[in-house]
N, C-alpha and C positions, 0 to 999 in steps of 0.2 A: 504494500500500500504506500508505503515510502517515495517507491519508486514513480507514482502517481505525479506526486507533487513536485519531483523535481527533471522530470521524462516523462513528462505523460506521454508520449507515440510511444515511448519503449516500453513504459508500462503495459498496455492497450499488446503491443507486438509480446513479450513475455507471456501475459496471462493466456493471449490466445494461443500459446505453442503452447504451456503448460495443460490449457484445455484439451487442446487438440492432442496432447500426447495421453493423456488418459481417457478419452473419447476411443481409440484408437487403440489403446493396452488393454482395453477392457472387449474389444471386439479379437484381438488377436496375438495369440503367441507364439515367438513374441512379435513385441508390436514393431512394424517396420518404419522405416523413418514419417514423419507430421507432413504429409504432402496435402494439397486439394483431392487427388484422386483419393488417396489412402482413407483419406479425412472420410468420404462420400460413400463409399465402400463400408467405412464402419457404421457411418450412422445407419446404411441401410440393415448391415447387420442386426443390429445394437435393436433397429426398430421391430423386426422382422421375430427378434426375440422375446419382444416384449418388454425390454427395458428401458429404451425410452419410448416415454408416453408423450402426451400433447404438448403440456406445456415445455417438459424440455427441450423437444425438439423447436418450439418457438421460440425457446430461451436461446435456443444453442442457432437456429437460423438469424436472429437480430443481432446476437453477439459475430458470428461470421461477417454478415455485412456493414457493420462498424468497422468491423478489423478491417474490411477491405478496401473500404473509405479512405483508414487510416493508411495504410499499405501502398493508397497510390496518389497518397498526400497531403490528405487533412490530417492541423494539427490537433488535435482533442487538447480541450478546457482541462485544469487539471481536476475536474468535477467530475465530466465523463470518463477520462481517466480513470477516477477512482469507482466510481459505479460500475462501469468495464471490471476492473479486477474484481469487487464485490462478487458481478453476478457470475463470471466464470469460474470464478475461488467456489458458488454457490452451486454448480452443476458439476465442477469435480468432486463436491461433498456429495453426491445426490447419486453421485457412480460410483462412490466408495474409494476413494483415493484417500489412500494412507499418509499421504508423503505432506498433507496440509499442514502447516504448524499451527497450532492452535492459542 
């Protein structure tokens, strides 16, 4: 969250590999490198499983196209920033990622 305030894009850019790498560990072992394709592949997985339901997958569609935004150029407030880390922090808790500090 730190990182928010003083990098918000890098902020916004970290939380989403960090999402996208347990979006993806959680669809496959092991998990291969946080690509778009790889990314797309698990969530159909993930859905297909029944692990993610609606809202995640809404969570996790808005949280991508933020990142994407940011990705090819806008600079995120360090507000959205921080809401960004919030809600990704909030759907790797929700797929069981251990590695969050609490």
């Amino acid at each position: 969250m730190e990182l928010a305030l003083t990098d918000p894009r890098q902020a916004v850019q970290r939380s989403f590999y960090l999402m996208a790498r347990t979006i993806i560990g959680k669809a496959f072992d092991p998990a291969p490198t946080p690509v778009d394709s790889v990314l797309d592949t698990a969530i159909q997985h993930l859905t297909a499983k029944g692990i993610l339901n609606d809202r995640l997958l809404l969570q996790i569609k808005a949280l991508r196209k933020f990142h994407h935004s940011v990705r090819n150029g806008y600079t995120p407030t360090t507000d959205e920033a921080a809401q960004f880390v919030f809600s990704s922090t909030s759907v790797r808790e929700d797929l069981g990622d251990k590695t969050i500090e609490k």
